[in-house]
C-alpha positions as CSV (number, residue, x, y, z in Angstrom):
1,X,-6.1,-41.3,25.1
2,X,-3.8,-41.9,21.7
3,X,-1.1,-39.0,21.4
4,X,-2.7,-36.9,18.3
5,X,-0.8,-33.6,19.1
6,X,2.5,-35.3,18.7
7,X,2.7,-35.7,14.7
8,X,4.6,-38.4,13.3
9,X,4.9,-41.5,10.6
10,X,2.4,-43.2,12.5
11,X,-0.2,-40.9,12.1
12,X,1.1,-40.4,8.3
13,X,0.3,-43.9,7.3
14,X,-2.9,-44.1,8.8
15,X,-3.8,-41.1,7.0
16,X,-2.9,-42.6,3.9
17,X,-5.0,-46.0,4.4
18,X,-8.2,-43.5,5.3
19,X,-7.4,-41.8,2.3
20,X,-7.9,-45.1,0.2
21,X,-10.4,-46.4,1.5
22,X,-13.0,-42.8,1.6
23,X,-11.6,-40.9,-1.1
24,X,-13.5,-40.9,-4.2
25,X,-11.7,-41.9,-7.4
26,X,-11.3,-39.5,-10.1
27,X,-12.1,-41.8,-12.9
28,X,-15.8,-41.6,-11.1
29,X,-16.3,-37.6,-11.2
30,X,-18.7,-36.5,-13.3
31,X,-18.0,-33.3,-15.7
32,X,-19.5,-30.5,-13.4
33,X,-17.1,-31.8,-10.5
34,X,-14.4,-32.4,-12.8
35,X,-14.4,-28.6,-14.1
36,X,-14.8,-27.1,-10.6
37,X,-11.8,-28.9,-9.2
38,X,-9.8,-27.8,-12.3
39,X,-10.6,-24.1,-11.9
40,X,-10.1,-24.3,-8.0
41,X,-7.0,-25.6,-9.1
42,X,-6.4,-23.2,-11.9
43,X,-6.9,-20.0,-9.7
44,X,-4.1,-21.1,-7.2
45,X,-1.7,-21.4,-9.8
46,X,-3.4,-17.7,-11.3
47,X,-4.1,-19.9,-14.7
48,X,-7.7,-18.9,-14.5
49,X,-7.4,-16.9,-17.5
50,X,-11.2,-17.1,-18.8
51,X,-13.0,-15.7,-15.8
52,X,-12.8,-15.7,-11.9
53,X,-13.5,-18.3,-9.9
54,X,-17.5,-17.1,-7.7
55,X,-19.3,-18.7,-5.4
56,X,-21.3,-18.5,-3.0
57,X,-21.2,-19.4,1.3
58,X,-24.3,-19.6,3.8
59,X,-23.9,-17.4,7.1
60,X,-21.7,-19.6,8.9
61,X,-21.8,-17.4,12.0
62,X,-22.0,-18.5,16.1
63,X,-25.7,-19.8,14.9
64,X,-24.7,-22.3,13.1
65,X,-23.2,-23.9,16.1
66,X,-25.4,-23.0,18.7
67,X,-27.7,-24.9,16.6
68,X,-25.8,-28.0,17.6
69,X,-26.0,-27.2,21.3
70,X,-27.7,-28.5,24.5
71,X,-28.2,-25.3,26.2
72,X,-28.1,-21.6,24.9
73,X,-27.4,-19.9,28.0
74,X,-25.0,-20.7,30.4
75,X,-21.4,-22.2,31.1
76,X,-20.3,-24.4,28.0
77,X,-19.3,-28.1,28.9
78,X,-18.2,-30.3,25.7
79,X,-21.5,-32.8,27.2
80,X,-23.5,-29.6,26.1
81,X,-22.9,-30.7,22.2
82,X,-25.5,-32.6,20.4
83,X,-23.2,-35.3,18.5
84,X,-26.0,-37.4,16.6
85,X,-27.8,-34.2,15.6
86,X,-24.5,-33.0,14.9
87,X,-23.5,-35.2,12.1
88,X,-27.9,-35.4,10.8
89,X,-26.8,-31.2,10.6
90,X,-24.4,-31.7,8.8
91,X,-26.2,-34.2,6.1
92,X,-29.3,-31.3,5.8
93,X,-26.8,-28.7,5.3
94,X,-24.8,-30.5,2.2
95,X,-28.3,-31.4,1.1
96,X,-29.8,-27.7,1.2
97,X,-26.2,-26.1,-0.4
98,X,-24.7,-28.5,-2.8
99,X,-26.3,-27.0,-5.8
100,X,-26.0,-23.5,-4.8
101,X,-22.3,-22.9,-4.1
102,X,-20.9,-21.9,-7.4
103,X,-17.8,-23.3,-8.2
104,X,-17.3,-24.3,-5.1
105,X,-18.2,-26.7,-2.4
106,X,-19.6,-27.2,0.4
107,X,-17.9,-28.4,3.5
108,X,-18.3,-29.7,6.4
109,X,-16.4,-28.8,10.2
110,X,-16.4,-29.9,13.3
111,X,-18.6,-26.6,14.8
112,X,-15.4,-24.1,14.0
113,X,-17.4,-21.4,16.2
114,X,-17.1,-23.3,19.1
115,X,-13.9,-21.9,20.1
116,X,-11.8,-25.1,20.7
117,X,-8.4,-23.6,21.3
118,X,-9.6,-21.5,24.1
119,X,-11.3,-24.6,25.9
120,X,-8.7,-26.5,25.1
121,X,-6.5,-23.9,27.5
122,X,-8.6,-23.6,29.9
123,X,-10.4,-20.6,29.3
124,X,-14.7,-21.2,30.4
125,X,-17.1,-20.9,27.3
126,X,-20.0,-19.2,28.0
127,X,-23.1,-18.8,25.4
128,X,-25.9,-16.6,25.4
129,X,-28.6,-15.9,22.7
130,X,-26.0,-16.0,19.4
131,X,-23.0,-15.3,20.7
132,X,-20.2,-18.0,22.2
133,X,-17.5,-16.0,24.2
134,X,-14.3,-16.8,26.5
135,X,-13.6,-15.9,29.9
136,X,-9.9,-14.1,30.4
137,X,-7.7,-16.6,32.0
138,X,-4.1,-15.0,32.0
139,X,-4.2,-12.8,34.9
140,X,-0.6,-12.8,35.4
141,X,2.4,-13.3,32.5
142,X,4.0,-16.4,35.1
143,X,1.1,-18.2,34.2
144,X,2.2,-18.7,30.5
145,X,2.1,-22.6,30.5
146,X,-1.7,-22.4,30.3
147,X,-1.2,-21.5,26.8
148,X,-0.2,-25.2,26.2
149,X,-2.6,-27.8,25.7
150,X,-2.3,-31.6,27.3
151,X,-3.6,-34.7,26.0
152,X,-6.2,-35.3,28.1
153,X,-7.9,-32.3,27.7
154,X,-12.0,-32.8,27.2
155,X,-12.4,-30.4,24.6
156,X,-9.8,-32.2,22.4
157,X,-10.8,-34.8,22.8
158,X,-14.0,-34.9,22.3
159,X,-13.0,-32.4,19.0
160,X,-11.5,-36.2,17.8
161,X,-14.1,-38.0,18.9
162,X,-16.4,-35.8,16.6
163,X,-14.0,-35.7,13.7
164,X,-13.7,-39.5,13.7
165,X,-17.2,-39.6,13.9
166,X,-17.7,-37.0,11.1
167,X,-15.1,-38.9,8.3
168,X,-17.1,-42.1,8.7
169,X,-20.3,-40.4,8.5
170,X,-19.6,-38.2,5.6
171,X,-17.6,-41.4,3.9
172,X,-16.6,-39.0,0.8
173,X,-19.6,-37.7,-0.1
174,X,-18.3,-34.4,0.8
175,X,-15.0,-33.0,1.9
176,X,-14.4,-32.6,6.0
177,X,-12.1,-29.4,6.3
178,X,-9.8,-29.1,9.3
179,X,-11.0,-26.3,11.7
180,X,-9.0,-22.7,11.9
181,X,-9.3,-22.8,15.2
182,X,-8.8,-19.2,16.6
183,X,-5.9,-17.7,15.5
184,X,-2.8,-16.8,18.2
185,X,-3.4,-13.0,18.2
186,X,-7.3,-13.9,18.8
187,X,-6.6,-16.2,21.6
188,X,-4.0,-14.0,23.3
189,X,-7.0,-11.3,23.0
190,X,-9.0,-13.7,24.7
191,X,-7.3,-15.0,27.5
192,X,-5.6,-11.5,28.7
193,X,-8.5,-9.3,27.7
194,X,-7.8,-6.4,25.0
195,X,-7.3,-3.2,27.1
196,X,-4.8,-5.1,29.0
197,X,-2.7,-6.5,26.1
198,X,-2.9,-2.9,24.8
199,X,-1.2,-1.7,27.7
200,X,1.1,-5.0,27.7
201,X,2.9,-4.1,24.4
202,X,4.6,-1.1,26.1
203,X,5.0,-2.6,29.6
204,X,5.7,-6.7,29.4
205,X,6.9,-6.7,25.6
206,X,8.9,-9.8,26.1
207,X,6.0,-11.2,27.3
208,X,3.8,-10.7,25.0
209,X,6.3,-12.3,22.4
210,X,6.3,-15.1,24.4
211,X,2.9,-15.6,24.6
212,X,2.5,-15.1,20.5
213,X,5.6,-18.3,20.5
214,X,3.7,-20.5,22.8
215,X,0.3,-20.1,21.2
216,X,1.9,-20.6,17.7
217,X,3.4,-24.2,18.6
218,X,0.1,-25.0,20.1
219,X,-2.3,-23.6,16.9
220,X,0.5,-25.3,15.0
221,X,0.5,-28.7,17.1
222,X,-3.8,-28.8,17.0
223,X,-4.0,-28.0,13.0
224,X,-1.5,-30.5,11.7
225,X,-3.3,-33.3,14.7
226,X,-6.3,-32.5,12.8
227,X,-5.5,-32.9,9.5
228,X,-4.0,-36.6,10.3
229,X,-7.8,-37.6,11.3
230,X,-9.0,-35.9,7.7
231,X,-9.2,-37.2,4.3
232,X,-7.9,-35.7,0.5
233,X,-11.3,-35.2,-1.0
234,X,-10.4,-35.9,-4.9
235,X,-6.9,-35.5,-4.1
236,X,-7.4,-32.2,-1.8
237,X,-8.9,-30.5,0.8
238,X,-11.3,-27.2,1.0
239,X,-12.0,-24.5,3.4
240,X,-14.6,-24.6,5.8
241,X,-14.7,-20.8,6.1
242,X,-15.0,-20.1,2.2
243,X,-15.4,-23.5,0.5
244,X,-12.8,-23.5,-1.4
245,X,-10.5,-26.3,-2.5
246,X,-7.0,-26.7,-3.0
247,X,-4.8,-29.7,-4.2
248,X,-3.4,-30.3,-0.6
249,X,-4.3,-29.3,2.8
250,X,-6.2,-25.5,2.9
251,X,-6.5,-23.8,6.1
252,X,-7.5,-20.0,6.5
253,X,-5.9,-17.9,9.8
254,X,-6.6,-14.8,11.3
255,X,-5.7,-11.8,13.1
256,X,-8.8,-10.0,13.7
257,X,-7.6,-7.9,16.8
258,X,-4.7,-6.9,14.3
259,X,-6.7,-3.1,13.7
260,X,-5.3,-2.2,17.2
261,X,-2.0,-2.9,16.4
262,X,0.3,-0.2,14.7
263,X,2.6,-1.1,12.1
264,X,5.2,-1.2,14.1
265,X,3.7,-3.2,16.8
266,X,2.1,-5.7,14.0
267,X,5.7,-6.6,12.5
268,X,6.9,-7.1,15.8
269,X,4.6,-9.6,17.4
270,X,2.4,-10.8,14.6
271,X,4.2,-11.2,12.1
272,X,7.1,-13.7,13.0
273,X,3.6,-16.0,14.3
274,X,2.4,-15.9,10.7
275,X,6.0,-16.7,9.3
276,X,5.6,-19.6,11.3
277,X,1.9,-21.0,11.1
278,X,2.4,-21.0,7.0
279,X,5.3,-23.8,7.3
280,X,2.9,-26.1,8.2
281,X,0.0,-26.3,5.7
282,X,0.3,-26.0,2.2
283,X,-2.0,-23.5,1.2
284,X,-2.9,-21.2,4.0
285,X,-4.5,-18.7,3.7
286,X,-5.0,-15.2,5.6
287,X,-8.4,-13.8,6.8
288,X,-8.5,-10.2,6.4
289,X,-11.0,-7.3,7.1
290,X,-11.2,-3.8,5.2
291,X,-9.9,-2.5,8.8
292,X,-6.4,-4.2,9.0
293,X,-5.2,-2.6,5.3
294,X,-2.4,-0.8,7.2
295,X,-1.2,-4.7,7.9
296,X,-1.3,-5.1,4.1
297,X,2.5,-4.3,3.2
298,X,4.0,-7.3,5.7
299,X,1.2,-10.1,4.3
300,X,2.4,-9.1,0.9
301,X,6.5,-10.0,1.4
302,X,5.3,-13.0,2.7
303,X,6.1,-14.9,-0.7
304,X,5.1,-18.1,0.9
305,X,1.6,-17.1,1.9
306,X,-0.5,-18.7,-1.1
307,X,-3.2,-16.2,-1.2
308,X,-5.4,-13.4,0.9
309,X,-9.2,-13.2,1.8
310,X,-10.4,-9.8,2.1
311,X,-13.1,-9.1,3.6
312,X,-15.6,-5.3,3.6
313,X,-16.4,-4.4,7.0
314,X,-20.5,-3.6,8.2
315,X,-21.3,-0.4,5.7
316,X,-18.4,-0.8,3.1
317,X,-18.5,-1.5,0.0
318,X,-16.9,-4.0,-2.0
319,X,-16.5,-1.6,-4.7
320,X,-13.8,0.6,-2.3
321,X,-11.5,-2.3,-1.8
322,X,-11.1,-2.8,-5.6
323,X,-7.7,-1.2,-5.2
324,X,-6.6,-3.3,-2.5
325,X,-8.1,-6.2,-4.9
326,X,-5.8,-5.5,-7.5
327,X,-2.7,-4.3,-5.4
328,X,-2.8,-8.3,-3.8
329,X,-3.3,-9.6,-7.1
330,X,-0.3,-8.4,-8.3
331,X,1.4,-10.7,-5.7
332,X,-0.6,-13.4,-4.9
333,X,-4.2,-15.1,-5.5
334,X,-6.8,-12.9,-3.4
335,X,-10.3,-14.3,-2.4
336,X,-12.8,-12.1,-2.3
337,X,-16.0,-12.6,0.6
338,X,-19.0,-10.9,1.3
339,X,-22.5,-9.8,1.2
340,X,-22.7,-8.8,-2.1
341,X,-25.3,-8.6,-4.6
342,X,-25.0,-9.7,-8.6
343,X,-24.4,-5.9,-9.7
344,X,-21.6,-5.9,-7.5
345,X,-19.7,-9.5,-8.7
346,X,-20.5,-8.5,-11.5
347,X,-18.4,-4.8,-11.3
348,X,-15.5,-6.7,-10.0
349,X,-15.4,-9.2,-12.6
350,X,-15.7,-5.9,-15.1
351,X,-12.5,-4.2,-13.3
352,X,-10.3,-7.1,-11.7
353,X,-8.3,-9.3,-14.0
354,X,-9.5,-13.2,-13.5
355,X,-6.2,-14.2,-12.6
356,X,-6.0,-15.6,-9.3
357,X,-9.4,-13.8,-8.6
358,X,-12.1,-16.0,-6.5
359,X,-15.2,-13.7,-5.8
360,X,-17.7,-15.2,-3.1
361,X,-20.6,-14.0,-2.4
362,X,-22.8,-15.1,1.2
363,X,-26.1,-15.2,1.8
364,X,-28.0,-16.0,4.3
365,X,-30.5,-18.6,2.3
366,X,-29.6,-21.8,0.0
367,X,-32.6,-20.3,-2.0
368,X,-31.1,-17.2,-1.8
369,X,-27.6,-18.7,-3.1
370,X,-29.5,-20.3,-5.9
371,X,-31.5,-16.8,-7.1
372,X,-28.1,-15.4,-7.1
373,X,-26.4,-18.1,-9.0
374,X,-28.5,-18.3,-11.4
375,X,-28.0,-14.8,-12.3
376,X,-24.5,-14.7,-11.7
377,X,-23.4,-17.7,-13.3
């Protein structure tokens, strides 16, 4: 197999040729396109003076991907993905939700729920009715070179083979967003199991640290591969978790198990990860639920950290986190995700500033989206 996880001028260049050859000019945009790229690009930069960027996101949950499998119960193999109903998915999906997503767009991954990283390590994928889980494979802190993924692993490369497959298929018509993959925290949760890290930040600290290092290189080493196979999409790339564009490469990150973590713990062995993964991408961009606020004073000295989703946990509501809204505001560009209903957009519109303000809205329907667009909008 080609190297891909080794980055380099080589894979520069043919980056660049791709991007001539699939990316659509501007002079061909029509007016709607043209606007929504400049107020994408306007909320980055917190020029967005008139009002927020809103949109609007299907599900995108374990479904989606299980959709795409061979079996729904069982011991995951990468044979078990359906590729050619994969990339017909893919063509239904922009077809159902290009008209409904607001000011932004929709894009298209490489199943991002699959749970590549932890494959790629070794760890069995199991699935069962809508749910896609990995088995614990560090029993032992000697074993720490399984956190390092080879060439010739199967799930990346068949990752390739399907992101290959998915550029020429889509052939610009919509933008291909590089997957988040599962963030170091989550995959250390994963392959250690969560009572037992617990108990591992008191009695193998070094460890752990170590652990965080060697899953950051290979998070690091997988995202930047990937994005070498991608194309700019009208001069950028968007999110496949949120849509969203940016005028270079966009990738959101994680750390969902981070509510376990005290403040002291979370400075300690998160945070020098996340000083690290944001070197790499232009505009990154941190996933973050209403549980992890204590986290909330690190994420905001990190002055190169572009922006900050924030996201209400089951039973919240939006209108709670205005505070928090406002408080990342004031340092960077916050995006704003949820279920939430046109009352609601429209109360944070009312009390946020527009500035660097993207409110999204998911639902589980393209007719859905559409009702709500309609009276959002």
């Amino acid at each position: 197999m080609t190297s891909r996880l080794c980055c380099g001028s080589d894979g520069e260049h043919a980056q660049s040729s791709r991007c001539d050859l699939i990316n659509p000019k501007v002079g061909d945009m029509s007016s709607n396109l043209r606007a929504k790229l400049n107020r994408q690009r306007a909320f980055w930069s917190r020029e967005n003076h008139d009002r927020p960027v809103i949109g609007f996101t299907g599900t995108w949950f374990s479904t989606d991907t299980i959709r795409m499998l061979k079996r729904t119960e069982g011991r995951l193999t990468p044979q078990d993905i359906d590729e050619e109903g994969f990339l017909e998915d893919c063509d239904a999906q922009f077809a159902a939700w290009q008209d409904c997503t607001g000011d932004l767009f929709w894009t298209a991954n490489v199943l991002w729920r699959l749970r590549w990283l932890a494959g790629a390590i070794g760890q069995p994928l199991h699935v069962s009715g809508d749910t896609i889980w990995a088995d614990p494979i560090l029993d032992d802190y000697s074993h720490l070179d399984r956190l390092v993924v080879t060439e010739d692993n199967e799930w990346i490369e068949t990752l390739w083979k399907l992101t290959n497959a998915l550029v020429e298929h889509a052939a610009g018509r919509y933008p291909v967003g590089a997957n988040m993959f599962s963030g170091p925290l989550t995959t250390l949760v994963d392959a250690r199991g969560s009572q037992q890290l617990a108990l591992d930040l008191y009695d193998h600290p070094d460890e752990v640290g170590r652990a965080m290092e060697l899953l950051t290189e290979t998070w690091v080493r997988l995202v930047v591969a990937h994005f070498e196979m991608l194309p700019a999409w009208h001069g950028g790339y968007a999110s496949v978790e949120r849509f969203i564009w940016a005028p270079g490469r966009v990738i959101e990150f994680d750390e969902d198990p981070a509510f376990m973590f005290s403040p002291r713990f979370h400075q300690q062995f998160i945070m020098p990860s996340h000083r690290e993964l944001i070197r790499h991408v232009e505009y990154p961009y941190i996933h973050l639920h209403s549980t992890q606020l204590h986290t909330l004073d690190h994420l905001l000295e990190l002055d190169a950290l572009p922006a900050i989703e924030l996201t209400p946990d089951h039973g919240e509501s939006i209108l709670d986190l205005i505070p928090a809204i406002t408080r990342i505001q004031a340092h960077k560009p916050v995006i704003v995700h949820g279920y939430l209903a046109a009352e609601e957009v429209r109360m944070i519109v009312e009390r946020v500033p527009p500035e660097g303000l993207c409110v999204v809205s998911r639902v589980d329907t393209p007719e859905g989206a559409l009702r709500l667009q309609d009276a959002i909008l």
